[in-house]
VOTORTI-464182 format. One record per residue: residue number from 1; x, y, z of N, C-alpha, C, CB in turn; chain; residue in three letters. Coordinates in steps of 0.02 Angstrom, whole numbers. Glycine has a CB too. Layout:
SITE  seq     n.x     n.y     n.z    ca.x    ca.y    ca.z     c.x     c.y     c.z    cb.x    cb.y    cb.z  mol  type
SITE  NUM       X       Y       Z       X       Y       Z       X       Y       Z       X       Y       Z    A   ALA
...
REM end
This chain:
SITE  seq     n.x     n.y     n.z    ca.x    ca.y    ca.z     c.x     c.y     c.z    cb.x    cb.y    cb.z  mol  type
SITE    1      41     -59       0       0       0       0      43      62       0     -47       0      60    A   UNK
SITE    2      98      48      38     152     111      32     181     146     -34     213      89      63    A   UNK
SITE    3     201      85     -68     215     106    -125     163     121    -179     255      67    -143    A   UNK
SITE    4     112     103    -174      67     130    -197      23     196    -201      49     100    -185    A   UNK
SITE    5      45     209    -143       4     280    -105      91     334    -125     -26     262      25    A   UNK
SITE    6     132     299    -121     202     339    -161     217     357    -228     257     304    -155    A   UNK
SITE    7     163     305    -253     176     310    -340     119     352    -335     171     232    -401    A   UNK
SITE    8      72     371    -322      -9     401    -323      22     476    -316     -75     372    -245    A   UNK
SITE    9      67     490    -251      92     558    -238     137     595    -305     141     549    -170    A   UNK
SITE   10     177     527    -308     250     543    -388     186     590    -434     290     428    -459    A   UNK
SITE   11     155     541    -441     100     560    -514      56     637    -506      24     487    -520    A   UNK
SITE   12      40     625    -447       7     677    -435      63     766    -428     -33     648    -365    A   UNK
SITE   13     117     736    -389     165     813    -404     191     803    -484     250     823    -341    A   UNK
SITE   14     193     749    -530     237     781    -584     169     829    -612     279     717    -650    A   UNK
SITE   15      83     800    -619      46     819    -659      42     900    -626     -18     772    -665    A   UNK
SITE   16      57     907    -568      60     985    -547     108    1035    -572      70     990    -479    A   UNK
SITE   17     188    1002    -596     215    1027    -620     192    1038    -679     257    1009    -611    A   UNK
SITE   18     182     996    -707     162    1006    -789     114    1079    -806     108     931    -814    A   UNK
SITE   19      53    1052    -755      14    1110    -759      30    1157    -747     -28    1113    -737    A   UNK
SITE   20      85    1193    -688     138    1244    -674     141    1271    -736     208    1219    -646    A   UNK
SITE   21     191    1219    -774     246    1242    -832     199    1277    -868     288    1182    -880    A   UNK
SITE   22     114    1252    -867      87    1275    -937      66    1332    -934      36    1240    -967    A   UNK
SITE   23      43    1352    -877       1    1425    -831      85    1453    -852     -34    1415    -709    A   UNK
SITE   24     133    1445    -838     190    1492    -846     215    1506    -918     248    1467    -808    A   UNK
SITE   25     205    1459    -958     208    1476   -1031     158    1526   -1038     195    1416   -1080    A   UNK
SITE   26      97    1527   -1033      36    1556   -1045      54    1630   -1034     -22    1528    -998    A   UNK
SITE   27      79    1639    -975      92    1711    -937     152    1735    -986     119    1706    -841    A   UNK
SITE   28     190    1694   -1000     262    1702   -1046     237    1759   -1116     293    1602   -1084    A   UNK
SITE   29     186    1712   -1135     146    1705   -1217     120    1779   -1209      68    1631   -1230    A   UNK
SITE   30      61    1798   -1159      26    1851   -1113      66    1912   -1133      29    1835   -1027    A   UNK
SITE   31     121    1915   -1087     155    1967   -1091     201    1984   -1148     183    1967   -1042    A   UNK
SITE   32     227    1940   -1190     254    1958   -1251     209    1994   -1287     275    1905   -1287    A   UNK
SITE   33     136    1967   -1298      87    2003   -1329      85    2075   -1314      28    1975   -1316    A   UNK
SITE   34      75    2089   -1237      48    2153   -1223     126    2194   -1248      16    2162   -1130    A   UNK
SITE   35     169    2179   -1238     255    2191   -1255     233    2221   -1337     320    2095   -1253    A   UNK
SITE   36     207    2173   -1372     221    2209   -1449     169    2258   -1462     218    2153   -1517    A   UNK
SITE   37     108    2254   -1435      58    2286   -1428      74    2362   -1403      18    2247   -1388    A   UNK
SITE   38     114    2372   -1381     138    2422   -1357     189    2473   -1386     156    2401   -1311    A   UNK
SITE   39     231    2403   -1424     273    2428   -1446     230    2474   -1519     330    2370   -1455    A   UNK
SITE   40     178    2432   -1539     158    2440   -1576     144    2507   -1597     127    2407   -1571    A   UNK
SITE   41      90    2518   -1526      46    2578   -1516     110    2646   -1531       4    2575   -1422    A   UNK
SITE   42     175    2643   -1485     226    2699   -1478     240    2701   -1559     299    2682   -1422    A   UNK
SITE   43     248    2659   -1604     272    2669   -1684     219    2696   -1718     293    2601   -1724    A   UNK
SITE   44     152    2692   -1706      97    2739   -1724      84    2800   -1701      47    2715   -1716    A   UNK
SITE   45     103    2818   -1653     108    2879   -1619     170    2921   -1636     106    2865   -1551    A   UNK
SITE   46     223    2876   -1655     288    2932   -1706     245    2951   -1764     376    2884   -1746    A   UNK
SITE   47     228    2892   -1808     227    2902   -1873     176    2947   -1860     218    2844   -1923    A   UNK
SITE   48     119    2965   -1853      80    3018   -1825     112    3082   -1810      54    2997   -1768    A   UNK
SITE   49     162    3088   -1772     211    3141   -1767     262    3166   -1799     234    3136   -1729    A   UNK
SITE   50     265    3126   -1846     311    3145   -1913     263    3169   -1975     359    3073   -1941    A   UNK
SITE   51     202    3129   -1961     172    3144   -2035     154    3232   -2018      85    3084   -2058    A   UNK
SITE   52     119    3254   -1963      89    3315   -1938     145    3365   -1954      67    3311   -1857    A   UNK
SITE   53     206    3336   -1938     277    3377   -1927     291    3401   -2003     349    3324   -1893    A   UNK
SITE   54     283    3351   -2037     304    3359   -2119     242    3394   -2151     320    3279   -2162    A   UNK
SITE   55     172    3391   -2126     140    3432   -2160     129    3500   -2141      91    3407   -2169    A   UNK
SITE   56     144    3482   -2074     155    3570   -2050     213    3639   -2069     169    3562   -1974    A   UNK
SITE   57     261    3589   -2092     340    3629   -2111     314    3636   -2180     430    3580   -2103    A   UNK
SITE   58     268    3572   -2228     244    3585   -2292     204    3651   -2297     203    3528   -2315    A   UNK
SITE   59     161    3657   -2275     100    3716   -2267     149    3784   -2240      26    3689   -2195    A   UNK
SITE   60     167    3772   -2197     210    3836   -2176     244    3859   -2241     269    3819   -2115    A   UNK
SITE   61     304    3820   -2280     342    3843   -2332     268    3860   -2409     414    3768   -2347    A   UNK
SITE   62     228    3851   -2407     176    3832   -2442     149    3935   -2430     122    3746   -2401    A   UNK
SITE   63     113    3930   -2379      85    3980   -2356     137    4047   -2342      51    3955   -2299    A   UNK
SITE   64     218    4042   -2331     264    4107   -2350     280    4087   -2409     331    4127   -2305    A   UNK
SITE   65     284    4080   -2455     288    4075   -2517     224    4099   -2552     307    4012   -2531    A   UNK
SITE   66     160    4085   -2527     116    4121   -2576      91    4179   -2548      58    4081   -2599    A   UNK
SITE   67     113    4183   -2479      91    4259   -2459     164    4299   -2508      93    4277   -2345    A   UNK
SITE   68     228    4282   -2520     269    4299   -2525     277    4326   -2614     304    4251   -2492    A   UNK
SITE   69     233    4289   -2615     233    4286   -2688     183    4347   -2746     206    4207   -2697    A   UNK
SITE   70     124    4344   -2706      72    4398   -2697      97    4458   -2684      26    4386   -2647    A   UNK
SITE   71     159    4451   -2648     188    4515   -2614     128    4576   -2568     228    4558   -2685    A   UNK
SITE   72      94    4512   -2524      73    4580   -2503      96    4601   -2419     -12    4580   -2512    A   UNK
SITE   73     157    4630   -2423     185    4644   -2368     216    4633   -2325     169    4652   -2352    A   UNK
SITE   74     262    4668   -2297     296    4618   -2234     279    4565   -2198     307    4645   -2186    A   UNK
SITE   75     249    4576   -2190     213    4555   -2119     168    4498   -2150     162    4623   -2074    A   UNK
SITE   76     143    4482   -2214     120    4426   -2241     146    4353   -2264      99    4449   -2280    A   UNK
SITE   77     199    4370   -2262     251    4295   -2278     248    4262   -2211     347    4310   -2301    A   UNK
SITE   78     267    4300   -2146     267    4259   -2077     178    4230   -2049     306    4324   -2010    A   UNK
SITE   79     140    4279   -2082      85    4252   -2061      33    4193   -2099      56    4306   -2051    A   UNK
SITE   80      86    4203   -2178      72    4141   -2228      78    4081   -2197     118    4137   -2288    A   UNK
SITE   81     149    4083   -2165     185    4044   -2136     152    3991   -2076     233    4087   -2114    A   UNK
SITE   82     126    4028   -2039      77    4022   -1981      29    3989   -1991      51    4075   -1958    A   UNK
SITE   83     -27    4010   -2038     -89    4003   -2087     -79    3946   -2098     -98    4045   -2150    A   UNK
SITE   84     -20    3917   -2147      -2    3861   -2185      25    3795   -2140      51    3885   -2235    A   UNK
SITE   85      64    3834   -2085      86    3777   -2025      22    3752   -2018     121    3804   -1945    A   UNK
SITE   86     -33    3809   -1988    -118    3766   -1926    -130    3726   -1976    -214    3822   -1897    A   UNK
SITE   87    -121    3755   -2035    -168    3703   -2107    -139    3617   -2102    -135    3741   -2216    A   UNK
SITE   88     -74    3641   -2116     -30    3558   -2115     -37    3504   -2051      60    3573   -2114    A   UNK
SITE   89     -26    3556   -2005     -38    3537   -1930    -121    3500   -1926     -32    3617   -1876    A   UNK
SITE   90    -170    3538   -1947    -229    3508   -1959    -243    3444   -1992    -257    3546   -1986    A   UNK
SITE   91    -215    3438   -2047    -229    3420   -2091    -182    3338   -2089    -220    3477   -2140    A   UNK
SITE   92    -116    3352   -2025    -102    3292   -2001    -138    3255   -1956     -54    3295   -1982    A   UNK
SITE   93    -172    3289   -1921    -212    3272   -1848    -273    3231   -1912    -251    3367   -1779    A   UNK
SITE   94    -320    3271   -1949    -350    3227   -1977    -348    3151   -2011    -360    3256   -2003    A   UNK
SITE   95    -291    3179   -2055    -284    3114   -2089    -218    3075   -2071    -287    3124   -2166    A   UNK
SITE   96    -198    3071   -2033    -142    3001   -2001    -184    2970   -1947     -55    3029   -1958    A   UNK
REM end
């Protein structure tokens, strides 16, 4: 009966390990996910910040150049400038 009730225990701690190992893979698997998921999210949030960046410096050079061009006045090339940045700036927030 001893060895019986010894082999019953063996069986019973390896199947606990096993199940251990698998709950710990699981958590392994778990967190890699949330890991790329994340990573993910931060590479959408550049490219978002580059696209806004590039259309804002676009519109800016866009808007002193055609205030500049019109020639109407000092003071209209910097505010082309301005005009054309909110535009690009907008116009990244929309569409990225």
């Amino acid at each position: 009966m001893a060895s019986g009730l010894g082999g019953l225990l063996k069986t019973g701690r390896v199947q606990k390990e096993q199940a251990m190992g698998g709950l710990l893979d699981a958590a392994r698997i778990e967190a890699q996910k949330e890991m790329a998921e994340e990573q993910l999210k931060q590479q959408k949030q550049i490219a978002q910040s580059q696209t806004t960046g590039t259309l804002a410096g676009a519109g800016a050079a866009a808007g002193y150049m055609a205030a500049e061009g019109g020639k109407m006045g000092s003071v209209a090339g910097p505010w082309g400038a301005v005009i054309g940045a909110a535009v690009g700036f907008l116009a990244g927030k929309l569409f990225s």
